[in-house]
N, C-alpha and C positions, 0 to 999 in steps of 0.2 A: 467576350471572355477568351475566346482561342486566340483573336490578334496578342490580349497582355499580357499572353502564355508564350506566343511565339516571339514576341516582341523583348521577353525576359530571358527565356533562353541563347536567342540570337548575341543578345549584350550580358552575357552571363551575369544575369541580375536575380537578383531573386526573385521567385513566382510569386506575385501577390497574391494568389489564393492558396498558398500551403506556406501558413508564416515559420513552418518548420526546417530547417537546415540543418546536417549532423552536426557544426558546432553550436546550433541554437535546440538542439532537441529537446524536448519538456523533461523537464528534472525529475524524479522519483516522484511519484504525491505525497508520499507520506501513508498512504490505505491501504494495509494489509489483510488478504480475506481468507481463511482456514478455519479447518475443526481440531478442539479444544483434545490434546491424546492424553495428555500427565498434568496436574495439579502440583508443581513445587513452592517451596516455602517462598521464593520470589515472583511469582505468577501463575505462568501456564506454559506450553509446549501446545503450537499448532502444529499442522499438517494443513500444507496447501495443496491446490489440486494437481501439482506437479509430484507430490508426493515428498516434498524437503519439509523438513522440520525445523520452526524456529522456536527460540527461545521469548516469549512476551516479558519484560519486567515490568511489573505494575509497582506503585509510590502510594503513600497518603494523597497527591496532589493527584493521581489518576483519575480521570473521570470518567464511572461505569455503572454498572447494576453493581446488588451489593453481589460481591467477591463469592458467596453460596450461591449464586445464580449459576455460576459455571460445574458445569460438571463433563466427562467424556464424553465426545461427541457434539458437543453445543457447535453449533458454527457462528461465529465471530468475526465481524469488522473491525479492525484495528486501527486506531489514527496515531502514528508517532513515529521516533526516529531510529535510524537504523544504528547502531552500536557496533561496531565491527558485524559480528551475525547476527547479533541478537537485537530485536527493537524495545526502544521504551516508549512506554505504551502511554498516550496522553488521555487517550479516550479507548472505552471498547464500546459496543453493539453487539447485542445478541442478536442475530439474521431471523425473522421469522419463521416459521415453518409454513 
């Protein structure tokens, strides 16, 4: 393993064992993970553990527990895409306790 480390370096090749390089970096996943602060008429507002607040939009097409499930404080996984700041939400998960 160290020769196809040194061996990649030397030919400035990529290291076959970190298939990551900054213009190959892994994309966003999509998994957003916070607690539930405000309830508006389009979803919810988390608070992630950095302390930012995002907007969630949920749809008819969203797939989650029903919408009463949520209430302040729940902690939530989110799977969806980001929208300027705000994500729409494909899926949520309520985090166990």
């Amino acid at each position: 393993h160290s020769r196809a480390r040194d061996f990649a370096r030397q030919h400035h090749v990529r290291d076959p064992f970190n298939p990551y390089t900054p213009d190959r970096a892994p994309k966003d996943a999509g998994v957003f993970r916070g607690s539930v602060i405000t309830i508006v008429p389009t979803g919810f507002i988390i608070e992630d553990v950095f302390g930012s607040s995002t907007l969630i939009m949920i749809d008819e097409r969203t797939r989650m527990p029903s919408p009463n499930s949520f209430a302040t404080n729940t902690e939530v996984v989110i799977f969806g895409e980001k929208v300027g700041e705000d994500i729409h939400a494909f899926g949520i998960r309520i985090v166990p306790d």
